[in-house]
Structure formats: C-alpha cells, structure tokens
N, C-alpha and C positions, 0 to 999 in steps of 0.2 A: 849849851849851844842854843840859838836862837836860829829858826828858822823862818825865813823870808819868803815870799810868793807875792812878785810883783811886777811890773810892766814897765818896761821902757824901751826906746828906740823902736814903737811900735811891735814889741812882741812880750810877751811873758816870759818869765823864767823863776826857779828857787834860788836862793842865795845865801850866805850863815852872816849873821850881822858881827863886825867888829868891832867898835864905837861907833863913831857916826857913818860907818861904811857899809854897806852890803856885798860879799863877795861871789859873784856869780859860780856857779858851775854845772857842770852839764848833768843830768840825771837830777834826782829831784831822794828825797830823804827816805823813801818809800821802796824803792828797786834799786837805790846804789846810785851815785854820784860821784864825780870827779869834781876840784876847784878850777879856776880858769884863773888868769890875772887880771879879769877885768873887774874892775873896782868901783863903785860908784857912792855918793853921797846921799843918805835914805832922803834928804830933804829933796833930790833929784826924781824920787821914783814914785809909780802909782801903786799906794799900798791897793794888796789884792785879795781877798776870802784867802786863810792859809791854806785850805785844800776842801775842794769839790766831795761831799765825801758819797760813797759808793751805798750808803744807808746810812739816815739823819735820825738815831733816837734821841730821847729826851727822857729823863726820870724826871716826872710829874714828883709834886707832893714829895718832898726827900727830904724840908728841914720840919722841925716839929709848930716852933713859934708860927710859920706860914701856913702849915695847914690850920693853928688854931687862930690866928688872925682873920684868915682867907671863910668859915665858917660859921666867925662872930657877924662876920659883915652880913652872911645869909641869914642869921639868928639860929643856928645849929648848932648842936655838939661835935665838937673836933671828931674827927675819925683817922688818926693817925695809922696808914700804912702796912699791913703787918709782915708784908711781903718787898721783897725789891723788884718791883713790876715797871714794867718801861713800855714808854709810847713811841711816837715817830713824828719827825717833822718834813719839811718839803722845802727841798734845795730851791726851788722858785723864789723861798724869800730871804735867801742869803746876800748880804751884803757887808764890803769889807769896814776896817776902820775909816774914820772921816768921812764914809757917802752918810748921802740923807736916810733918815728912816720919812717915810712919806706914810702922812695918817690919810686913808680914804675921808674921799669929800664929804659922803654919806655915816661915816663913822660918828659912834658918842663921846661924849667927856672921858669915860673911864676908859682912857688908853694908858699901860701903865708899863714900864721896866720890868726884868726878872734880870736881875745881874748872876750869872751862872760861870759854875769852873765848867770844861771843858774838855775830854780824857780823849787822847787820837791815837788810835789802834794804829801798832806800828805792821804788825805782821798776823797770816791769818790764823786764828784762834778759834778751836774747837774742847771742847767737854776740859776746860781748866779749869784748875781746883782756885779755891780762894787764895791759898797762900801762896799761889803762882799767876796770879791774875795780872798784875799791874806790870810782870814781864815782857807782855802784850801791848803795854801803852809806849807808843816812841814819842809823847811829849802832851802837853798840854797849853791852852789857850782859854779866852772867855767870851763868852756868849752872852747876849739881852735877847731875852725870850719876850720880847713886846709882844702885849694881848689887850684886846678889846672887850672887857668885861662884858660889857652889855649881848653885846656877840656871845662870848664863851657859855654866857645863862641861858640865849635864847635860841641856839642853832642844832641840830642833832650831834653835829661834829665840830672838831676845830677848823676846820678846814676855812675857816675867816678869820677868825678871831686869833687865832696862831701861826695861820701860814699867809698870808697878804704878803705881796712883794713889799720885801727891804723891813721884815719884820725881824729878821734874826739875824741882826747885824753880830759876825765874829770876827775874833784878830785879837791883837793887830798881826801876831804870830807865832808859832809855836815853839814853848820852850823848853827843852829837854831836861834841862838842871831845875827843880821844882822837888820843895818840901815841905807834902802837901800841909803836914802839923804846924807849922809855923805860919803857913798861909793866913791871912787875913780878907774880906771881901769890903771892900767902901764905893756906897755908890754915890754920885753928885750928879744934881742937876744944877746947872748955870753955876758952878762952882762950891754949891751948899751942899756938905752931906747930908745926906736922907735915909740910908741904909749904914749901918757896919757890923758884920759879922764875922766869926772864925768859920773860914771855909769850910774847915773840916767836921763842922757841927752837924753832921746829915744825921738821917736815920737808917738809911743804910749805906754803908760805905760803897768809893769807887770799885774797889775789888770784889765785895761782896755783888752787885749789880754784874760786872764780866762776868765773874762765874755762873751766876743763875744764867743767864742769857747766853753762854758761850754751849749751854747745855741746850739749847733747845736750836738757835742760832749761829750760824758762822757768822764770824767777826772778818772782815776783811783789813788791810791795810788802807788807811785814810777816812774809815767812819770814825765819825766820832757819835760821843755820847757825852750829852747836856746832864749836870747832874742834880740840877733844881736850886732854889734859893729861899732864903732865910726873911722874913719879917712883914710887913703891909706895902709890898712898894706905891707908892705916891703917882696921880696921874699927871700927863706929861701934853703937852701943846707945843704947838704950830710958834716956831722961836726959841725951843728949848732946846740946850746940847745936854746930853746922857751922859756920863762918863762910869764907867765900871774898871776899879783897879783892884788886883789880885796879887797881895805881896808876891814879889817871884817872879812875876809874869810879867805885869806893866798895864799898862791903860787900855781900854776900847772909850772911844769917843766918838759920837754921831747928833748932828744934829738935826732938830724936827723941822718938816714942813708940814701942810695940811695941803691940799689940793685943792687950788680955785682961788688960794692967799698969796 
C-alpha cells in the first residue's frame, strides 16, 4: 500500500494511491482511517512531506564505502562505527517531492546529496528487541540528506550545514509493501547516475538501530529515521534536478536553485 499526504481543493489530506489515483480518506495511517469515494488524479494534487514527523533522527556514518570515502577526502583513516548511534535533524528543512531545495546565497561549492531509505515508526515503541523491531515500522520512504561540506568542517554543529530550509527533501510517499533485501539505491543528477548501491548494505541494520534507541528512547508513530548512505556523493548546483530511486519505493526528485540566480 502506498500512502499519500497531499493538498488539494485548498486543504490537505492522506490518501492510498491506486494507479494514477489517489483515494482520499478520512483519518490518516497513524490512528485509523476510513476510504471516502472521492477520487482524484496524482497528476491533480500537491505532493506534500508524507508525515511531519514528531522526532527527525538520522544514522550518520551507517554504510562502510562513505565513511571510507568521506575520510580519504580529509586524508584520514576511516573509522567505521562500531555502534548503532543516531543523530537528529530539524523539521524546518523538510521539503516534499518536486519543491526546490534552495542552496544559501552565502553557501560553498561542496553542496552535495545523501540519497537515504527512510524507516516511519508506525506505532509507539519502547525497550524492543531486535528481532521485533521492524514490527514497529508502518512503511517506508527516501530521504536527500543535502549538506554543505564546507559548513559541516567548519561550524561546532550541523545546525547549517544539515538543517537549512528545504535541505531534507522526503517523499514522494510512504510504502508499506517494501523488501528491504531486494532493494537497490540509484542516485541521478540531470538524469546521469552518480550513485548505485544495495540499500541494504549498512553497517548496522534498520532493526538493529530501533532496538538500540527504542532502549533509551520512545519511538512514536510518524518519526521516522534516515538510515545513511553509501559512496562519495557528487556536488550539486544552482539548475540541477536530484533524483533518488529506491527499488520498491519509487523516485524523490527536486530541483536546485541558489539564491540571488
């Protein structure tokens, strides 16, 4: 099942996509819904963020090739992980499929993608075990974790370089039918792949991540958790469209502006 979060006739609502349909209904996939028979054409609607979520993590550092890519670039020795430790991001720069990601005017060259899967806590989740983890997820979506290098080396926090409005474009919506072994990750800009990885190539797994944090943290319905990405992503400019597809899932597409072009 695919679920919808999007705008039309001036208001919002969730929907389950049928081909080229969206079916509205009332309540939303989180506390219980009903269908309705209003019907509409996705090409009709304004795709919307699939869900606000109630606490924005992100697993930093989770595939091996990026952290040892991401280290050559400093002249370091990789230092892969040896925990499933997870950060936080900030709803302020959440944006759905198709808006712009907007690069500050003031911004460097090294603005770059992080095409990420995306795990969305269906229900709230306390002290679960590994092999009951993913119980917990009511679906999945993909994330671009857009960062400004130069930023990321020079500020005490992310708090620029990771969270700038319309830096974590997600969507296009969440889908419940997903397997995640099968999955694949391709990222493209202006249509050129740049990235392709097996999703499921982490170092530590989605389950494994819930359960560490479900031990320390409540999980509620609608966070999600960003699970990091694979390889050197490429930097990006003012004209360029992003695309991240997630066997399974489908596309997130956004294109760049810079501010003041």
């Amino acid at each position: 099942m695919r679920w919808l979060r999007y705008q039309a006739d001036g208001r919002e609502a969730y929907g389950i996509i049928e081909g080229d349909e969206v079916v509205e209904v009332k309540g939303d996939p989180f506390a219980g819904y009903e269908r309705t028979a209003t019907r509409r054409k996705l090409g009709a609607v304004k795709f919307l963020v699939p869900v606000i979520p109630k606490t924005f993590y992100a697993a930093g550092l989770n595939y091996a090739e990026h952290v040892t890519e991401m280290a050559k670039k400093r002249g370091e020795e990789p230092n892969i992980p040896p925990n499933a430790d997870v950060g936080y991001r900030a709803n302020n720069a959440l944006v759905a499929h198709g808006e712009n990601i907007v690069i500050p005017k003031d911004a460097g060259e090294l603005v770059q993608y992080e095409g990420e899967l995306v795990a969305v806590i269906g229900k709230k989740t306390k002290h679960i075990s590994e092999k009951d983890a993913l119980s917990c997820v009511l679906g999945w979506t993909i994330g671009n974790d857009m960062s400004e290098r130069t930023w990321q080396r020079g500020d005490r926090t992310l708090w620029r370089a990771k969270n700038t409005d319309t830096f974590k474009p997600m969507g296009p919506w969440i889908e419940t039918d997903f397997d995640l072994d099968k999955a694949e990750t391709t990222v493209r800009v202006n249509g050129k792949v740049t990235d392709h990885f097996r999703t499921n190539n982490m170092v530590h797994g989605v389950a494994k991540f819930i359960s560490r944090m479900s031990q320390y943290l409540t999980l509620y319905p609608g966070d999600v958790v960003w699970m990091g990405t694979e390889g050197a992503p490429a930097n990006l400019k003012h004209g360029d469209v992003c695309e991240i597809e997630i066997t399974g899932i489908g596309t997130l597409s956004n294109p760049l502006v810079r501010e003041g072009m």
